[in-house]
N, C-alpha and C positions, 0 to 999 in steps of 0.2 A: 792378501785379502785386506780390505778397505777396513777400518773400525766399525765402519758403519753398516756392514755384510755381516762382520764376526760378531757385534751384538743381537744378531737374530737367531730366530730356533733353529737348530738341524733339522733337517728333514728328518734323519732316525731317531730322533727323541720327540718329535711330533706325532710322524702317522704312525697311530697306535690301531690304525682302522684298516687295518689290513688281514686278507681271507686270500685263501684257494680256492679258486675256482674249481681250477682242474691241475692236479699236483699228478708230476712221472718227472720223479728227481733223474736229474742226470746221474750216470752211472759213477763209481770212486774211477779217477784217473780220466776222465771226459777231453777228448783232445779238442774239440768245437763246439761252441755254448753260443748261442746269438740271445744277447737282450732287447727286447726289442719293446719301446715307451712306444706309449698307444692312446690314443679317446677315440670313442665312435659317439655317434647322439641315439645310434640305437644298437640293439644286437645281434643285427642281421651286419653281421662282415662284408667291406666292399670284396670286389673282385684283387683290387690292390693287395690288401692286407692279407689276402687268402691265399692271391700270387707267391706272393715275399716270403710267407710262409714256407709253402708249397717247396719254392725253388732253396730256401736255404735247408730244407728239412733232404733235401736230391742230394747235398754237398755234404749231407751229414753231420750239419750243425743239428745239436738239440736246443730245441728257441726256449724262450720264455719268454711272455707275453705281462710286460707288468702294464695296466690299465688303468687311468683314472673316467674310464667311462661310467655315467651316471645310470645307463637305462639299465631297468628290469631283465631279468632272466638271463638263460645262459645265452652265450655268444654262439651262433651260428655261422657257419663259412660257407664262403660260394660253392656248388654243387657239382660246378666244373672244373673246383680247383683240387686238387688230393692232397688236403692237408691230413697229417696221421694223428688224429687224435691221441691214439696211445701212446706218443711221445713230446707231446706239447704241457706246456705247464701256463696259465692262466693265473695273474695275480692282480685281485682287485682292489684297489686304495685310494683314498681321496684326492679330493682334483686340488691337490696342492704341491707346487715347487715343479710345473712344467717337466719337460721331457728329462731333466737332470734329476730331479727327486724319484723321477721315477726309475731312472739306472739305476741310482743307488739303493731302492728299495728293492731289485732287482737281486745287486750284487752283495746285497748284507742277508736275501734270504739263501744264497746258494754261495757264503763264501770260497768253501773249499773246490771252487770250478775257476778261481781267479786264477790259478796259478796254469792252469788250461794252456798249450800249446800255439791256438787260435783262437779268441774270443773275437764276437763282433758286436757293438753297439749303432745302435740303430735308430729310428721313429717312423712312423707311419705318415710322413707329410708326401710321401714320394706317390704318384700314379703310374702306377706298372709294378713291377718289372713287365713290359710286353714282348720278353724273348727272354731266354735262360739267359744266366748270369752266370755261368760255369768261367768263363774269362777272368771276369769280376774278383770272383773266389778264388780261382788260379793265380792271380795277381796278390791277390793280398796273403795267400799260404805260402809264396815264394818268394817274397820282401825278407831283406835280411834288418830290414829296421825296427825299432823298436816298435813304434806308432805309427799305423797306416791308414790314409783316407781315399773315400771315392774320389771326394774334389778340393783342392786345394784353391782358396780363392782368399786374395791381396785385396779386398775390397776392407777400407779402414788397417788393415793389416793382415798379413798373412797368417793364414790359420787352415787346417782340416778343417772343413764343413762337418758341423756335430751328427749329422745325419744317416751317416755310413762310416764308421770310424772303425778298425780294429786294434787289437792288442796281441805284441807275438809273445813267443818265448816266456811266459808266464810273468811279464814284466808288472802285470796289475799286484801284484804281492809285494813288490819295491814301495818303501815306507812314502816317498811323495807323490806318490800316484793313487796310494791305499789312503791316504790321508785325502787327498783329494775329493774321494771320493766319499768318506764317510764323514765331510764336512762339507757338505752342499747344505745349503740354507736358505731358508724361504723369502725368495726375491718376488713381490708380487709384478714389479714394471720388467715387462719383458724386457726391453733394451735395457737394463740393468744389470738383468740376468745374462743376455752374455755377451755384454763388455767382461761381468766377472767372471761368467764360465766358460763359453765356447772360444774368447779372447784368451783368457786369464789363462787355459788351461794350455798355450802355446807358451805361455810366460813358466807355467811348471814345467815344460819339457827342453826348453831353452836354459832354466837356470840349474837342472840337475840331468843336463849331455844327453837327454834322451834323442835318440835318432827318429826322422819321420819317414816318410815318403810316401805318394799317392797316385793310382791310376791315371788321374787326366790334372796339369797344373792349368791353372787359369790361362797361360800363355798360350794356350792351344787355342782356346775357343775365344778370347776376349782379350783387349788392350787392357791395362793396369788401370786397377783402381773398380774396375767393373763385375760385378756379379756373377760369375759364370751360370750358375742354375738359373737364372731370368735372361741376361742379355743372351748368353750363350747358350739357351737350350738347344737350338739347332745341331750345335757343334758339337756336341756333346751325345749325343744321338747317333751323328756322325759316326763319333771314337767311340760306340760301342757302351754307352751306357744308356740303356732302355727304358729309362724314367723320366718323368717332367717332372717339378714342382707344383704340387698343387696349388701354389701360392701364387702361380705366373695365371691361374685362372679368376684370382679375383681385379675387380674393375680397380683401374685405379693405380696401378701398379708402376710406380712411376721408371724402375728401371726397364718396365719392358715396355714395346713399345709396337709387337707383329705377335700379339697373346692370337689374332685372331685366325692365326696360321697352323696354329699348331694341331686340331684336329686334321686337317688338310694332310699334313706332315705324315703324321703316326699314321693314319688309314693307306698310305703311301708306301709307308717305310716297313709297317708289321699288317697290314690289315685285317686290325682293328678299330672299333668305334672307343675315342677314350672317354666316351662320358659312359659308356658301359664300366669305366675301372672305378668312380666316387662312389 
């Protein structure tokens, strides 16, 4: 970590503004715990986040939903999704330190789940899941490496995409991954944040032998150097991952370059409408 990272606050010694929502602690011994960093602008849940839910709660993860959503009242979920209220846990904290402050304030209120069999970390920037992810989960319970992600992409350098990450064999208890995490610090410039996090945290797993591996490598869907969730969302759909990037839907977007295909696509491929999933 830079000097200039290390002289800022922890996220755990900042958010002191943190409440339950909706608290159903996981059980002593929890063998699947999914963290899942969240904002909505209000508290009517997409169809997405209701999905993602829904389907890790089928795999027998107990989620937890740590939030830096600002609006009023409780959070409501799609009516046609079945998420199980009575085992979800809702945690709401201020909108500070991006999707990373908010793992950590995830995994500093539930530490005794770190040591967890199967942990998954996650965010809400994904649209869908539009078809079970039971493969998804299968793959990642049955990786013998340490650290595993949905997508691995060599775009600036090779890294696990922060967005679908897990942890096997209770390795989040190992002192440089525990540290990792309980020194996340308030980076307000995104591209800062993860040069030093989503980058930085290949650099902790490289320099203490941690093993990776992940579902789809960028070689599948994309030449080097390219984005797989933007250039490659086609391909990637393809290989059985049922999400787009929310992020491939805004204008502008200079790695992608056929964003206007992609409803076309999914009504195709799952038939569904995906501006029914925002």
């Amino acid at each position: 970590m830079s000097t200039q990272v290390s002289e800022r606050p922890r996220i755990l010694d900042l958010d002191t503004d943190v409440r339950f929502e909706r608290l159903s602690p996981p059980p002593a011994g929890v063998e699947r715990i999914a963290f899942l960093a969240h904002w909505s602008p209000t508290a009517q849940q997409s169809r997405s986040v209701s999905r993602l839910i829904a389907e890790l709660q089928r795999g027998g993860y107990r989620v937890v939903v740590s939030s830096t959503s600002e609006a009023p009242g409780e959070f409501g979920f799609h009516p046609e999704e079945a998420v199980d209220l009575d085992e979800l846990t809702i945690i709401r904290r201020s909108n500070v330190g991006y999707d990373f402050g908010s793992w950590a304030v995830a995994m500093n209120a539930f530490p005794d789940t770190l040591g967890a069999d199967k942990v998954l970390v996650l965010n809400d920037s994904l649209v869908g899941p539009f078809a079970p992810i039971d493969h998804i989960l299968r793959d990642f319970e049955t990786t013998s490496a340490d650290v595993w992600g949905l997508v691995e992409n060599d775009q600036f350098i090779s890294h696990l995409q922060s967005y679908f990450r897990g942890f096997r064999h209770g390795v989040l208890t190992e002192a440089p991954l525990a540290e990792f995490w309980r020194d996340i610090r308030v980076i307000e410039d995104k591209l800062e944040l993860i040069g030093a996090y989503e980058f930085g945290f290949t650099g902790v797993l490289t320099a203490n032998r941690f093993t990776s591996a992940c579902f789809v490598h960028h070689r599948e869907v994309v030449r080097n150097g390219l984005n797989p969730t933007a250039a490659g969302w086609e391909g990637l759909l393809q290989l059985g991952v049922p999400f787009v990037k929310r992020e491939n839907f805004k204008l502008g977007n200079k790695y992608l370059t056929d964003a206007h295909r992609i409803p076309e696509v999914v009504r195709e491929r799952y038939g569904v409408d995906v501006f029914d999933w925002f």
